[in-house]
C-alpha positions, -999 to +999 in steps of 0.1 A: +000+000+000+017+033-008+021+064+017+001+099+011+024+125+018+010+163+019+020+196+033-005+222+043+001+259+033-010+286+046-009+328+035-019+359+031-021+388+007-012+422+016-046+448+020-036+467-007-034+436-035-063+436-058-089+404-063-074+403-099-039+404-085-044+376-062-059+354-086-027+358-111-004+348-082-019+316-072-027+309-106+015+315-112+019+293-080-003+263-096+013+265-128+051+274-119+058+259-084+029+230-082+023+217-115+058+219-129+073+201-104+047+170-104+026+184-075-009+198-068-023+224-048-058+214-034-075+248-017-079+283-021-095+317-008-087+352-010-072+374+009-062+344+028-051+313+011-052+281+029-048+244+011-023+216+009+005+202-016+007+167-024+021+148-049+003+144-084+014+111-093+033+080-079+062+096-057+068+109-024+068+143-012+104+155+000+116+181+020+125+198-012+094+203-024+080+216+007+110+241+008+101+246-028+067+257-019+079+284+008+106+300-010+084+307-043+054+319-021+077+341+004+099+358-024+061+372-039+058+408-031+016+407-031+019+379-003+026+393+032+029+360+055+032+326+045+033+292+065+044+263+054+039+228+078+059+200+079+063+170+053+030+147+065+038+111+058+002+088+063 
């Protein structure tokens, strides 16, 4: 039986980003930092953004991906806090 591994993300937008804004970064976050890297983001909201990453397809999530995840969404200037939980392994 294989293992489901998943991260949960959480973060913000700063007050002054724009609905339109907000919805080209975390479409640029599916596209450039999930899907190109064999991962999917499951979640959503706006100005606060909470979801997981897992793996799309038959691997493992690594530590890599999860710092991956954090570095793309803290080096975004519309996004004002980010948080980023451990590798979960069930």
């Amino acid at each position: 039986m294989s293992q489901i591994s998943s991260v949960s993300v959480i973060f913000s937008f700063g007050m002054d980003t724009s609905h339109a804004d907000m919805e080209r970064v975390l479409d640029q976050f599916i596209a450039d930092t999930a899907e190109a890297n064999r991962l999917q983001f499951g979640g959503g909201g706006f100005p606060n953004c909470q979801g997981h990453i897992e793996p799309d397809g038959d691997h493992e999530l690594t530590e890599l991906d999860r710092e991956l995840v954090k570095s793309w969404l803290e080096a975004q200037q519309e996004i004002s806090s980010v948080k980023v939980g451990p590798v979960y392994i069930e």
